[in-house]
C-alpha positions in Angstrom: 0.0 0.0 0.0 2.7 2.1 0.5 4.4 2.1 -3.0 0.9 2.4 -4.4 0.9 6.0 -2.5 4.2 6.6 -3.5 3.6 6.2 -6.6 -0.1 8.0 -6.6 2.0 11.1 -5.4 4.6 11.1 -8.0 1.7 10.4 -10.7 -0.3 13.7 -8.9 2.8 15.8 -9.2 3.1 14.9 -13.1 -0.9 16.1 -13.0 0.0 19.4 -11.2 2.7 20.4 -13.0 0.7 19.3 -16.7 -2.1 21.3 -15.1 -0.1 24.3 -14.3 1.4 24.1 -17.8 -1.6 24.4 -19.4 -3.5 26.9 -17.3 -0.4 29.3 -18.0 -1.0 28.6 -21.6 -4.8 29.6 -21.3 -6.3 26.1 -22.5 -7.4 24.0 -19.3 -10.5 23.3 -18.3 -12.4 20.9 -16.9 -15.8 21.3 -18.8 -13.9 20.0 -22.1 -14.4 17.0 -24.0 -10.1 16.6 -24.7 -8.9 14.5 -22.0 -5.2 13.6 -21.7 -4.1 10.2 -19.5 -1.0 10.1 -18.1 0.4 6.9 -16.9 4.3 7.1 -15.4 6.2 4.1 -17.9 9.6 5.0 -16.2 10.7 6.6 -13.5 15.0 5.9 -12.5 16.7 8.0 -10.5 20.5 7.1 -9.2 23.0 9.5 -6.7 25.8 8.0 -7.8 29.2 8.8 -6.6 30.5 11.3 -9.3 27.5 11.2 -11.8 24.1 11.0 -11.1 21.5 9.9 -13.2 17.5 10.0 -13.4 15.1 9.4 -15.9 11.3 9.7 -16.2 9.3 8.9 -18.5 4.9 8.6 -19.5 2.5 7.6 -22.1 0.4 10.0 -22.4 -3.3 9.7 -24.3 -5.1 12.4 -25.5 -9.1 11.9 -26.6 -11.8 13.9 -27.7 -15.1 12.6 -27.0 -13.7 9.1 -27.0 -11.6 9.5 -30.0 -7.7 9.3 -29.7 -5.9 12.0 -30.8 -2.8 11.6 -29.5 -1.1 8.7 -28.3 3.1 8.6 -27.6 5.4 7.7 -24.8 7.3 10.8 -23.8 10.6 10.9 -21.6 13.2 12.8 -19.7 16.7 12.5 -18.5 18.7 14.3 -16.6 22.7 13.7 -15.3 24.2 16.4 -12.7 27.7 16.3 -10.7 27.2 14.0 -7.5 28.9 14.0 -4.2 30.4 11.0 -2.6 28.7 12.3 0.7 25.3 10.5 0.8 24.2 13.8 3.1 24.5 15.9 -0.1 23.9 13.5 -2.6 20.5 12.1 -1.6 18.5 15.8 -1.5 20.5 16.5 -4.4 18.9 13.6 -6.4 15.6 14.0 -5.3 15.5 17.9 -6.8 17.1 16.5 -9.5 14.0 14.0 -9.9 11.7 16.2 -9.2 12.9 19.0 -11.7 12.3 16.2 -14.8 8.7 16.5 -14.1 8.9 20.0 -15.6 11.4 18.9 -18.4 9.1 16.1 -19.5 6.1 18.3 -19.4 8.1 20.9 -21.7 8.8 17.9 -24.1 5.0 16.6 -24.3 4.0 20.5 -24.5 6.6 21.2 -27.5 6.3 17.6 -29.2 4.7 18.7 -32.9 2.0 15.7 -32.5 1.0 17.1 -29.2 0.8 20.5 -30.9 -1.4 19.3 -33.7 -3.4 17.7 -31.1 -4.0 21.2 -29.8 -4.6 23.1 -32.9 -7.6 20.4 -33.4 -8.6 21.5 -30.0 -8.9 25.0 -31.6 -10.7 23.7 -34.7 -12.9 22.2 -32.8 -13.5 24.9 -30.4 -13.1 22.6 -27.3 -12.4 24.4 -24.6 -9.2 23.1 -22.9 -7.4 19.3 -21.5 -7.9 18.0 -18.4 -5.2 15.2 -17.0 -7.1 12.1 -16.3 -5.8 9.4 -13.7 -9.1 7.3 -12.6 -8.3 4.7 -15.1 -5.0 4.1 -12.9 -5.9 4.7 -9.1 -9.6 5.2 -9.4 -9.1 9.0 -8.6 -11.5 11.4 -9.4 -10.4 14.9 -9.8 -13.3 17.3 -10.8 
């Protein structure tokens, strides 16, 4: 049960930081009919004595009214000077980690498919994207 909340909290932070993304851009909201899924595929993170490494990465779905309109793993790495001290190393790797969430949202948010997803979105008129993760952990977020 706890690695299932670990992992819950990880998956919310990708949400937040997806939602925050796309409220800054001006198209979220919840009354739309595009909904994106997010499901973490990868997510490595190692503090390393001299080099540490981390990578995250999701699959992320994007539908409108049922239909898919975007479908592609996305992912993010990261490698940063690490100290042999595990005091320094540890809190070190674990910003580290938690900065790729905002590098792999950039990458989803500047991938050209994504982008065509969105100017459907504005064909269509739809109003925004909301970031869906009951299919996962039965969470409902409205």
């Amino acid at each position: 049960m706890k690695r299932v909340l670990s992992a819950l909290r990880w998956l919310l932070h990708l949400k937040d930081t997806l939602v925050a993304e796309l409220t800054a851009a001006g198209v979220y909201d919840l009354a739309s009919h595009y909904v994106i899924n997010g499901q973490l595929t990868d997510s490595q993170i190692d503090a390393a004595i001299g080099t540490g490494t981390g990578r995250l990465a999701a699959r992320f779905t994007v539908t409108n009214r049922g239909r898919v309109v975007y479908d592609k793993e996305v992912a993010a790495e990261a490698s940063w000077e690490s100290s042999f001290m595990g005091a320094v190393a540890i809190p070190m790797a674990m910003n580290q980690y938690g900065a790729l969430y905002k590098t792999l949202v950039a990458k989803l948010v500047d991938d050209p498919d994504f982008r065509s997803a969105k100017q459907e979105r504005a064909q269509g008129r739809a109003k925004g994207m909301l970031f869906d993760v009951r299919r996962e952990y039965g969470v409902d977020y409205h």
